[in-house]
LODREN-214402 format. One record per residue (C-alpha): residue number from 0; residue in three letters; x, y, z. Coordinates in steps of 0.1 Angstrom, whole numbers, m for minus. Layout:
N
seq,type,xx,yy,zz
NUM,Ala,X,Y,Z
...
end
This chain:
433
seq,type,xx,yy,zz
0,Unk,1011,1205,1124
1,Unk,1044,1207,1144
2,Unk,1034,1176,1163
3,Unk,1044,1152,1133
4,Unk,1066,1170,1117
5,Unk,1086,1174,1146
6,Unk,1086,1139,1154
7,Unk,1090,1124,1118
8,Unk,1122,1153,1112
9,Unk,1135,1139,1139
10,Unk,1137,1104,1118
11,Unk,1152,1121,1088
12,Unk,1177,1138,1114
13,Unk,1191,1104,1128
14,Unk,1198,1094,1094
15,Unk,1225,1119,1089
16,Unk,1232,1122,1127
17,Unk,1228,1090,1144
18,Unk,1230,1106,1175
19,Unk,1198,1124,1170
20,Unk,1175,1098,1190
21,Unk,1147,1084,1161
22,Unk,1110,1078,1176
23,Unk,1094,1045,1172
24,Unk,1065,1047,1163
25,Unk,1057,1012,1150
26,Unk,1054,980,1169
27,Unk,1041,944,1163
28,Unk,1026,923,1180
29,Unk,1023,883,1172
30,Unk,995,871,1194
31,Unk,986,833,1180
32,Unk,1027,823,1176
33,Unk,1041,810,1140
34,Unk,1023,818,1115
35,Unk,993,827,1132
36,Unk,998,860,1126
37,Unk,994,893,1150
38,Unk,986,930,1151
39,Unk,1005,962,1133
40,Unk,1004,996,1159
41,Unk,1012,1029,1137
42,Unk,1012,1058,1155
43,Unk,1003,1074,1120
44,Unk,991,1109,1128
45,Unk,976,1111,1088
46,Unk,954,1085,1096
47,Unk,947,1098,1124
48,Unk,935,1127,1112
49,Unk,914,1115,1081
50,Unk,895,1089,1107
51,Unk,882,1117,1120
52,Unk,863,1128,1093
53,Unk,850,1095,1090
54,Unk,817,1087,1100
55,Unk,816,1067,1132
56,Unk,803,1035,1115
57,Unk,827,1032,1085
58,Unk,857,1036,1110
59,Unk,841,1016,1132
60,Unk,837,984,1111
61,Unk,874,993,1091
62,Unk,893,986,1127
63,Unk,866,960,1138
64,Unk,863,938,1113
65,Unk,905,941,1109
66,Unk,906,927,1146
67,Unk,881,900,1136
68,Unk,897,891,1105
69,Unk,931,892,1126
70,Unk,912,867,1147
71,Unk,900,844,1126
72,Unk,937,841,1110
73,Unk,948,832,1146
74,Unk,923,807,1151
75,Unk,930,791,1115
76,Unk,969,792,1125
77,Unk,959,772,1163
78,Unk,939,746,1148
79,Unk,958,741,1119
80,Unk,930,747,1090
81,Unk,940,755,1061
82,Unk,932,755,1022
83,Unk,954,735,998
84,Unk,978,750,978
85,Unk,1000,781,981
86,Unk,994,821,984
87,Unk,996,840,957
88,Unk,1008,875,948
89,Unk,989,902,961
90,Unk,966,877,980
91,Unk,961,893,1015
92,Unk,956,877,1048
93,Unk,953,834,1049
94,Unk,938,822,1017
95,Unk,902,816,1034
96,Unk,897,854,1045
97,Unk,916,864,1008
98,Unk,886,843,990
99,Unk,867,859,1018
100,Unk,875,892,1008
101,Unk,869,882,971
102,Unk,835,871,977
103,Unk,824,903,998
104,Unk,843,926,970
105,Unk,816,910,946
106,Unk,785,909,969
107,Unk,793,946,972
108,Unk,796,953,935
109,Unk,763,936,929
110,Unk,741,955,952
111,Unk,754,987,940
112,Unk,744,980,909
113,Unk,714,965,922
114,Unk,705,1000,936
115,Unk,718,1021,908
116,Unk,696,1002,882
117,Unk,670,1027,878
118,Unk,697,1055,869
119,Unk,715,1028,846
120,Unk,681,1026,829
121,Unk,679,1064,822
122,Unk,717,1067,809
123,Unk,712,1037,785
124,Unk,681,1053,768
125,Unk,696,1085,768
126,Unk,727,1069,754
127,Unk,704,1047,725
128,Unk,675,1076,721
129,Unk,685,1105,739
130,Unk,658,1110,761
131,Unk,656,1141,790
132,Unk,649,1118,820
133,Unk,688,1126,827
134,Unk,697,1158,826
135,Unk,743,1153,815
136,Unk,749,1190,810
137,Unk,768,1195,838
138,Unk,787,1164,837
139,Unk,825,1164,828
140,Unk,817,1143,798
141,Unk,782,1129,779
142,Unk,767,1101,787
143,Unk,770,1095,750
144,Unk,807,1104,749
145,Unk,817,1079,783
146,Unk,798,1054,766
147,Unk,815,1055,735
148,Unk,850,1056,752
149,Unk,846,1029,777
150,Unk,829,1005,746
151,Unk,861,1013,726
152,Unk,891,1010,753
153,Unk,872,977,764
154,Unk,875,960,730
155,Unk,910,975,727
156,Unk,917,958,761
157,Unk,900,922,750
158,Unk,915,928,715
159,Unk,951,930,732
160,Unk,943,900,759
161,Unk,929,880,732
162,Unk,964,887,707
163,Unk,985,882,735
164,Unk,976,845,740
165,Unk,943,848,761
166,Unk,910,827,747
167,Unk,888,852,740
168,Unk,859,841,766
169,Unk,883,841,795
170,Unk,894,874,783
171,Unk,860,885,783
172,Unk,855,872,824
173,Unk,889,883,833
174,Unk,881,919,823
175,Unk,846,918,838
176,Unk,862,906,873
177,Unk,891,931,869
178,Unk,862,959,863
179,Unk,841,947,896
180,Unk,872,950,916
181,Unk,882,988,904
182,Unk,845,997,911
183,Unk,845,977,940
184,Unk,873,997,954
185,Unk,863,1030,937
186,Unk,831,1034,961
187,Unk,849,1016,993
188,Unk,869,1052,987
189,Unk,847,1079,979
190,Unk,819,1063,1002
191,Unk,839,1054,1026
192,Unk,863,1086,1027
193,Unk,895,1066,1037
194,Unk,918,1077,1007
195,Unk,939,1046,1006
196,Unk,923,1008,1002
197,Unk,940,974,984
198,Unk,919,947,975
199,Unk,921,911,992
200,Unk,928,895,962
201,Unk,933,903,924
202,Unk,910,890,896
203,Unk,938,867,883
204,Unk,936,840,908
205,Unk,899,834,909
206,Unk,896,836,874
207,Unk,921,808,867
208,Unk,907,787,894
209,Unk,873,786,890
210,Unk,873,789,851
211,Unk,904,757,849
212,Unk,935,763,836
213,Unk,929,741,808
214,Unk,906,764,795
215,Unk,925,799,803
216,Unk,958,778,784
217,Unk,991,780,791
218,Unk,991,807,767
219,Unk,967,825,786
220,Unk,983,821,818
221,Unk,1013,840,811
222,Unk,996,867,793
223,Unk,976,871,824
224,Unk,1002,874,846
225,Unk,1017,905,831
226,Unk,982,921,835
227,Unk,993,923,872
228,Unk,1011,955,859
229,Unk,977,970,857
230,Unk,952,952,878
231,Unk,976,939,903
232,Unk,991,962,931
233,Unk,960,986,933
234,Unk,972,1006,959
235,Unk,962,1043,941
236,Unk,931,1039,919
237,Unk,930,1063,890
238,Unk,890,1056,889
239,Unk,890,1067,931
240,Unk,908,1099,925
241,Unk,888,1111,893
242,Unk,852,1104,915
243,Unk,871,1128,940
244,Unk,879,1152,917
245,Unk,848,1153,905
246,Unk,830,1156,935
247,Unk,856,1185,945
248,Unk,845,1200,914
249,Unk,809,1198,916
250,Unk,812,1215,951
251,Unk,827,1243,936
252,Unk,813,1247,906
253,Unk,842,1238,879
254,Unk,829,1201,871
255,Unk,830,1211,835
256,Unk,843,1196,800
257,Unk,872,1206,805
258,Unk,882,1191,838
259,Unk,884,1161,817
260,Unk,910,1170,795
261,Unk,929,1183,826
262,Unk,928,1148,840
263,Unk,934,1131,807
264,Unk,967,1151,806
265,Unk,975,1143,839
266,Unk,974,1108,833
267,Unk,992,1106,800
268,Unk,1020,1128,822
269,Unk,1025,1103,850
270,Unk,1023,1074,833
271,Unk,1052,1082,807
272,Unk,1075,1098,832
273,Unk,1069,1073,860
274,Unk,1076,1042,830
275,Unk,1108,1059,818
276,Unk,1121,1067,853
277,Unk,1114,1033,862
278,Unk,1137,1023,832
279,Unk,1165,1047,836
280,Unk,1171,1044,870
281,Unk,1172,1005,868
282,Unk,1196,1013,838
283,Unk,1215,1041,859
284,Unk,1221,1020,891
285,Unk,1216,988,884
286,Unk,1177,973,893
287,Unk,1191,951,926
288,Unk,1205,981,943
289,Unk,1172,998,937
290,Unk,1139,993,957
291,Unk,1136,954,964
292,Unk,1098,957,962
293,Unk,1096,977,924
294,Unk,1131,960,908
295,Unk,1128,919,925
296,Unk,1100,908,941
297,Unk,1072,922,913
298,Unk,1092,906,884
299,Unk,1100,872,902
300,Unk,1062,870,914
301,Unk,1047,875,884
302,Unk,1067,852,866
303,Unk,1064,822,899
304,Unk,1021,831,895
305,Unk,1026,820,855
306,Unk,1047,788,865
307,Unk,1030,774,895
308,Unk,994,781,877
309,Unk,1014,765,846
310,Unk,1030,731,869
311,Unk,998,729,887
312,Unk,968,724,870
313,Unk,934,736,887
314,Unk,896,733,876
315,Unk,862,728,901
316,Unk,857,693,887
317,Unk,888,674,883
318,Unk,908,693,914
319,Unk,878,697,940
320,Unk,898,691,970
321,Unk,918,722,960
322,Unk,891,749,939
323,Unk,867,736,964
324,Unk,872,754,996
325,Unk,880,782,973
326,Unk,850,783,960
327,Unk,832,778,994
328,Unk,849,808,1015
329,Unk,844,829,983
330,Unk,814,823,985
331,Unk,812,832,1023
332,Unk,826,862,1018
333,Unk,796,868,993
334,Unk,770,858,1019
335,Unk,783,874,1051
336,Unk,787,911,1031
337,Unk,751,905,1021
338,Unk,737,899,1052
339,Unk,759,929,1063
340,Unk,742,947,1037
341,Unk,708,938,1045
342,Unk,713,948,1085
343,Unk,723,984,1073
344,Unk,695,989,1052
345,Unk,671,975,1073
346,Unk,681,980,1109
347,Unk,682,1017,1119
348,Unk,700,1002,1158
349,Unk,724,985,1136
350,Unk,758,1003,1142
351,Unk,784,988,1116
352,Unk,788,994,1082
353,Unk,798,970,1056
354,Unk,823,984,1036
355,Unk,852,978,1063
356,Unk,841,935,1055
357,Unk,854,936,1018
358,Unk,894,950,1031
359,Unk,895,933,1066
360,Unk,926,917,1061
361,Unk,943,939,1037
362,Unk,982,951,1043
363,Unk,966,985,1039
364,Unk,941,981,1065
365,Unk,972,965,1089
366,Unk,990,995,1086
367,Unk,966,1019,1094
368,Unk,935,1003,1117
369,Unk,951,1016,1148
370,Unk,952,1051,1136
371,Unk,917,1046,1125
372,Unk,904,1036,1156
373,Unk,924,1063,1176
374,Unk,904,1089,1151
375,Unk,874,1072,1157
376,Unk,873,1075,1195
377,Unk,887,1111,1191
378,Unk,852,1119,1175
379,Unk,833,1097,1193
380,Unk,840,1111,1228
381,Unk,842,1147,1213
382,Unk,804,1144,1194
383,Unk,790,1120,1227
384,Unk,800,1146,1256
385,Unk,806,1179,1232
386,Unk,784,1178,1208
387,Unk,788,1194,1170
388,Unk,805,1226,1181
389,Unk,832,1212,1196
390,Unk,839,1186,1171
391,Unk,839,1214,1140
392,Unk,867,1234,1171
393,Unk,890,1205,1169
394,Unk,893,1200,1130
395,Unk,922,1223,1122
396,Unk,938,1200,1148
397,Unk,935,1167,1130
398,Unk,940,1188,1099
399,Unk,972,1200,1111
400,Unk,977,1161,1122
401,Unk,974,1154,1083
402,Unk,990,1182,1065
403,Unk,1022,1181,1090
404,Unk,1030,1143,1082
405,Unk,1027,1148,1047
406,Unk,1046,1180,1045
407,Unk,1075,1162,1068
408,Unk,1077,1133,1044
409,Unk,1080,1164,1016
410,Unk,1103,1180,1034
411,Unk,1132,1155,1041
412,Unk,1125,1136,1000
413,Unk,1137,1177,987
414,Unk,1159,1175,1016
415,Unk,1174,1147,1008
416,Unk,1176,1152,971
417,Unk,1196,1182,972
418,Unk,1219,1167,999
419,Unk,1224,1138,976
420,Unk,1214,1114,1007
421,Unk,1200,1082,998
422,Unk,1182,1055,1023
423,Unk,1161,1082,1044
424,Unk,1125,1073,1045
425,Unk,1102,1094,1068
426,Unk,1070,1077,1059
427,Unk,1038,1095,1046
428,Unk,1014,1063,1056
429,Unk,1033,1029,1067
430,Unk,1063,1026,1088
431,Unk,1083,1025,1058
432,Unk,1064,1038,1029
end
């Protein structure tokens, strides 16, 4: 615990006493030149201690396929391949490992259904005829009751896209590819067990491509772009944290009817306090003295994705040199996370798994693939030339790893609030966040 806390205070120290020396625990590294791209090192001692309790083959292919991606950037950037047209907000990486991304986000979501389908069979008839294949007693809410309330918020949802200026088909698609990303990310969590994720690319940009922006409309195009306020920058996923919860609960027994009104009133709490804080503060200091990220660049993105789309018209037919290679690498992306899929199920030698594909190039994954792989070789060596006891020994260490950068980055955001101090960031997971 003392190890990061020590170190990170020592960060908040040199902010009010710049003679306090302030450790650097970030570097990067550009290995391919301009614009080819290079490699973040975080000494991030959170990561470090969640990676290791990951199992070896999710760390393994989070770091790896980040070095590959990284790779394939840098060969891209050397030969000077690259796909028409500009990137676009919250795209991650070079456009062909974004559409990459995309592809293996939907591969993913596919086969998880795939494999879920008897199950889905069982809730539907107990949903239509209330049958006791399924037993939902224990569940925090019916199967009846989820059904009911995820048929109604949808049709609120294309109701509102649809008023706003979205046709009502592409409000139908748009929704479907924004769900498939939420789930996509939502089991890349919980299966996974890395807390944090970002997809490679939203569901705007593919939906506008490959559907034409004739067809989304003008119209349509600007209402999409303020969904980027809710199926944009999906750093925290409200559907990741309630299948934690959940799970939490069910290990201890309280995954009851309740718990669901507990986390509805959570919700309804943060999401009215964070939107007028959000408002007040731009109103109390003035937005362009505030955080550059939250106050400038989300506003003057969103409204740049609505123009370009707007000035530069897009559809698979009429614009095939550009929606082409789009299409192409998406559809890569689909392939390669299939046949990644297919080793893992089939090969018992095969030592990767395929979640780490779908976020190789993600700012997320930048940020914290060194600590990842520091974690993973921890527990490798420890389980190879140890064995279980001393791996279960050594976890109040990397517990203490986790809890003391958290509590440090706690510590000095009180600290600073009482002290008045502004500008002090001793970060919880990036360099700066």
């Amino acid at each position: 615990f003392l190890v990061p806390f020590s170190l990170l205070s020592m960060t908040g120290l040199n902010h009010y006493f710049p003679q306090v020396p302030e450790p650097n625990l970030y570097n990067y590294t550009n290995l391919f030149g301009p614009g080819g791209g290079g490699l973040e090192f975080l000494l991030n001692f959170m990561v470090i201690g969640l990676a290791y309790f990951l199992s070896l083959d999710v760390a393994l292919s989070i770091w790896l396929f980040h070095l590959l991606a990284r790779l394939q950037m840098g060969m891209e950037a050397i030969v000077g391949h690259q796909i028409p047209g500009e990137i676009e907000i919250f795209m991650e990486g070079t456009l062909t490992v974004a559409h990459q991304g995309m592809g293996a986000m939907v591969a993913l979501v596919l086969f998880g259904l795939y494999l879920s389908r008897q199950h889905l069979k069982a809730v539907t008839r107990k949903v239509l005829f209330d049958t006791d294949e399924v037993d939902d007693s224990e569940e925090m809410l019916s199967y009846r009751t989820a059904t009911l309330i995820l048929g109604v918020s949808t049709l609120y949802v294309i109701g509102w896209l649809t008023m706003s200026g979205m046709p009502l088909s592409v409000s139908v698609v748009f929704l479907a590819v924004a769900f498939a990303i939420f789930y996509g990310l939502s089991r890349i969590i919980a299966e996974g067990g890395i807390g944090f994720t970002r997809s490679q690319m939203t569901a705007q940009p593919p939906v506008i491509n490959f559907i034409g922006t004739d067809a989304v409309t003008a119209p349509g195009i600007v209402s999409m772009s303020f969904t980027y306020s809710w199926a944009g920058n999906l750093r925290v996923l409200v559907m990741a944290s309630v299948i934690n919860s959940m799970k939490m609960a069910e290990r201890v027994g309280v995954l009851r009817r309740p718990l669901f009104w507990a986390i509805m009133l959570a919700i309804v709490v943060s999401l009215f306090s964070s939107i007028l804080l959000i408002i007040w503060l731009g109103y109390r200091h003035g937005g362009i003295n505030l955080e550059g990220y939250v106050y400038q660049h989300m506003g003057t993105g969103v409204a740049h994705f609505a123009a370009y789309k707007i000035n530069n018209p897009a559809n698979l037919i009429d614009q095939l040199d550009i929606v082409g290679p789009r299409f192409i690498y998406t559809g890569i992306g689909a392939g390669v996370m299939s046949l990644l899929i297919f080793l893992r199920h089939h090969f018992l030698w095969w030592p990767m798994h395929y979640l780490g594909f779908a976020i190789s190039a993600t700012n997320m994954t930048s940020a914290c693939w060194f600590g990842i792989m520091i974690g993973w070789l921890c527990k490798l060596v420890v389980l190879k030339y140890g064995g279980p006891k001393p791996y279960r020994r050594l976890r109040p260490l990397f517990l203490g790893f986790i809890l003391g950068q958290i509590c440090a980055s706690g510590f000095w955001t009180v600290l600073d609030f009482v002290l008045g101090g502004t500008g002090n960031k001793v970060p919880v997971f990036s360099h700066h966040i």
